[in-house]
Each structure stands twice: as structure tokens, then as C-alpha cells.
C-alpha positions as CSV (number, residue, x, y, z in Angstrom):
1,X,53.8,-31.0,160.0
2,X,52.1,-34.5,161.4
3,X,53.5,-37.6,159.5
4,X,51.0,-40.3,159.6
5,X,51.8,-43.8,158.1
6,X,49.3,-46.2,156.4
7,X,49.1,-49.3,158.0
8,X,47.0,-52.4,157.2
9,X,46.7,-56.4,158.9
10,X,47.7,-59.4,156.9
11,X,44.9,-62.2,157.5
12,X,45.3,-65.4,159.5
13,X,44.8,-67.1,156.3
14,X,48.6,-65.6,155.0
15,X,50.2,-65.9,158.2
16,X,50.6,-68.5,160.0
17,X,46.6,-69.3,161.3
18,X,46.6,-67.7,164.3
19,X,45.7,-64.3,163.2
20,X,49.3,-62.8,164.3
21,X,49.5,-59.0,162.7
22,X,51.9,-58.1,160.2
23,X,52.0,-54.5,159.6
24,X,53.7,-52.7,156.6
25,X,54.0,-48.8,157.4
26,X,54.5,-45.9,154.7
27,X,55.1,-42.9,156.2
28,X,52.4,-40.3,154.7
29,X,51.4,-37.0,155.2
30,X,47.9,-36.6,156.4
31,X,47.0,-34.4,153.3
32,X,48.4,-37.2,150.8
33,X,47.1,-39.8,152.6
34,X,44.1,-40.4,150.5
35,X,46.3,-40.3,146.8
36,X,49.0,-42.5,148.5
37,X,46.1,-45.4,149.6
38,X,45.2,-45.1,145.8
39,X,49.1,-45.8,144.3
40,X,50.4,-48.0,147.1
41,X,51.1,-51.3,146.0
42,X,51.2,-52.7,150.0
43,X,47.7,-51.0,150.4
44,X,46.2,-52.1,147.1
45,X,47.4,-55.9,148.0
46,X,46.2,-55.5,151.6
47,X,42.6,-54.8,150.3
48,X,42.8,-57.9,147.3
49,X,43.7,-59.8,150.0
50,X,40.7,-59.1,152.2
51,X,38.1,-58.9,149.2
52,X,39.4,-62.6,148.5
53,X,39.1,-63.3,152.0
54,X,35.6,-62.6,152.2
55,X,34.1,-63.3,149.0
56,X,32.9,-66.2,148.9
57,X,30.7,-67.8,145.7
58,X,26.8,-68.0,146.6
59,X,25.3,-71.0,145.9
60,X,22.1,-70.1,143.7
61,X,19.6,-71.1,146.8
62,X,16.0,-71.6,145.1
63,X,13.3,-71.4,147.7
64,X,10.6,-73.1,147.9
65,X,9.1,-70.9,150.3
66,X,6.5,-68.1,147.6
67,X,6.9,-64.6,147.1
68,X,4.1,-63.1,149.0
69,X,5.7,-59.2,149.4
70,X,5.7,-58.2,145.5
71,X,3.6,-59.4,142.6
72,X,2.9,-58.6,138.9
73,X,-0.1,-57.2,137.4
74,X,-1.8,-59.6,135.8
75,X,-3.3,-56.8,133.3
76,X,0.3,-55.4,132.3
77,X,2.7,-57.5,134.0
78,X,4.2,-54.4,136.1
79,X,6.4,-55.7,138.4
80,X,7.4,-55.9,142.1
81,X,4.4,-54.1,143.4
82,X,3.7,-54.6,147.0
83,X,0.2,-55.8,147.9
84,X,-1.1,-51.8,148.4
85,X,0.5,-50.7,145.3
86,X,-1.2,-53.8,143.0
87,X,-4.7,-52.3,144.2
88,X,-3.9,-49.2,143.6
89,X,-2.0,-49.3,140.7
90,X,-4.8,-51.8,139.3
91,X,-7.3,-49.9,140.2
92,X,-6.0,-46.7,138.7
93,X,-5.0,-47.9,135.5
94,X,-7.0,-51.0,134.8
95,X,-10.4,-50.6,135.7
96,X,-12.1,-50.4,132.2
97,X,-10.5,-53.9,131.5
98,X,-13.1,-56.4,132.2
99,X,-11.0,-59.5,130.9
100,X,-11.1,-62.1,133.7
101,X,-7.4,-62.7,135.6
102,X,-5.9,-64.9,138.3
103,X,-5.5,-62.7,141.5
104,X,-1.1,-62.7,141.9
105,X,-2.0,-61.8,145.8
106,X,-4.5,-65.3,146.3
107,X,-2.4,-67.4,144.0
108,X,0.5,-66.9,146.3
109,X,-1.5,-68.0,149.2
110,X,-1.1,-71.9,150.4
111,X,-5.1,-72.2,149.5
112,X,-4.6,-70.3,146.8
113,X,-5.8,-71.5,143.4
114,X,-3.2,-70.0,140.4
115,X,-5.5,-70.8,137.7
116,X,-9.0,-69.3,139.0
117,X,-9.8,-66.5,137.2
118,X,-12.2,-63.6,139.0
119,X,-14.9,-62.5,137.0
120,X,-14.7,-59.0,139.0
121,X,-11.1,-58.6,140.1
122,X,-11.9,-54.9,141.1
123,X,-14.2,-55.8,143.7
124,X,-12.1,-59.0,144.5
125,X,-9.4,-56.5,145.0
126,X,-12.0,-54.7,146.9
127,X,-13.3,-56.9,149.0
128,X,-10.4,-59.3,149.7
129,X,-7.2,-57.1,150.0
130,X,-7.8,-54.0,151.7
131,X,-5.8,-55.4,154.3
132,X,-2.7,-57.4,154.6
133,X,-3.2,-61.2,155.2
134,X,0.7,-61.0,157.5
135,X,-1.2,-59.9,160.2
136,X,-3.9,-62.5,160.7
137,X,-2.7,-65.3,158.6
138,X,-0.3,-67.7,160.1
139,X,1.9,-69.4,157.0
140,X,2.8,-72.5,158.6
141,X,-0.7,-73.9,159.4
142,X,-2.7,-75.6,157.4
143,X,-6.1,-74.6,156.6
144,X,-7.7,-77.0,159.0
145,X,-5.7,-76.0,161.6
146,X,-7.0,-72.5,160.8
147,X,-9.8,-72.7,160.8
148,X,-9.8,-74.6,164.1
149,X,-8.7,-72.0,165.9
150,X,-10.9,-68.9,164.1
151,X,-13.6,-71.4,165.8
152,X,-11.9,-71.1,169.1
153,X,-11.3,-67.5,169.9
154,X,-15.0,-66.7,168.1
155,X,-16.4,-68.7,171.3
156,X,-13.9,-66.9,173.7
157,X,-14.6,-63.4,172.0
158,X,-16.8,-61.0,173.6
């Protein structure tokens, strides 16, 4: 029967900073190998050590940079819908409410006004997102800048 040992890497942070290898090496049976990584003390220590070694506290980053992948209903407050599913999921379960809401898609814009109510979201929805602004919006330019350019490739479009 095959004896196989355990065998695991002190960090360079415990030795002496040059990454040297220190091994420790229980020898295991193949079939016990999986109950023995459980109990052993060496093992157990080897993976504390790494888990300490690579976790590292996350400063709480807050972006300034808007969500624009997921919004809210603004009839329900249903959350993390991506643009499609907000049109679909308003449109299937909100279209008897006529009370006048702030589009969550156009409010994320850079142009976009957060307090402007539509007085027909469903055909705002309609009209406005039945496609996704990624692919002809650029985030970074400003709306002059845009607009500029629209101007441009209109007269170089054929």
C-alpha cells in the first residue's frame, strides 16, 4: 500500500523574507488523507497562516462613478433589475398605474434629471429604452461633446 505524506509551505512572511520552504511531512495513507488534512494541527496552522496572509481588510471604497447596470422600480421598489428586466417587469406588472415616476434608467444618466417625473413612463419606457444606451453612449463626454460628434458622422453617413 502507497504512503503519501501531507506537505504544506511556510510563507516568506514566517521565515526569514525570502520565501525559503519549510516543509512538515506526515506520512498518510492516500485513503486517510482527506480525515488526516481535517485533525492535523501542522495542516490546520498551515492554512490560518495563509488565510491571514491574504486577507487583507477592504477599505469601504464609495464610488462616485453611478450605477447604470441595475435599478429599482420606481412603482414597487423591486430591486437590481437590469435595464431589460425594469421594462419588462414594469410593464408586466405596472401598467394600470398611472401615477407619474422618475425614470431609475435616465436619472442614472449624466443628463439625466432625478426629479422629472414622466407623465407616460410606459411609452417613455417604450420609446426610450428598447435599447441599451452602452452601446452608443460614451460616459466620459460631455453632452456637448456629443453632440458634436452625432453632427459629424451624420454628414459623413451615407
Amino acid at each position: 500500500m502507497a504512503t503519501f505524506a501531507t506537505q504544506g509551505k511556510k510563507s516568506a512572511a514566517d521565515g526569514d523574507g525570502e520565501g525559503d520552504l519549510s516543509e512538515f511531512i506526515c506520512p498518510v495513507r492516500l485513503s486517510q488523507m482527506r480525515g488526516h488534512t481535517a485533525s492535523c494541527s501542522k495542516y490546520q496552522e498551515y492554512i490560518d497562516e495563509g488565510v491571514r496572509s491574504t486577507a487583507k481588510s477592504q477599505p469601504a471604497i464609495v464610488s462616485s462613478v453611478p450605477n447604470r447596470y441595475t435599478f429599482s422600480c420606481p412603482y414597487c421598489n423591486c430591486r437590481n433589475l437590469d435595464q431589460d428586466g425594469l421594462v419588462e417587469h414594469c410593464t408586466s406588472q405596472h401598467s394600470r398605474d398611472t401615477r407619474h415616476v422618475v425614470c431609475p434608467i435616465c436619472a442614472s444618466m449624466p443628463w439625466g434629471d432625478p426629479n422629472y417625473r414622466s407623465a407616460d413612463f410606459f411609452q417613455h419606457l417604450k420609446i426610450r429604452h428598447t435599447f441599451s444606451y452602452d452601446t452608443f453612449v460614451d460616459y466620459a463626454a460631455d453632452e456637448h461633446t456629443m453632440i458634436q460628434e452625432a453632427l459629424q458622422r451624420s454628414l459623413t453617413d451615407k
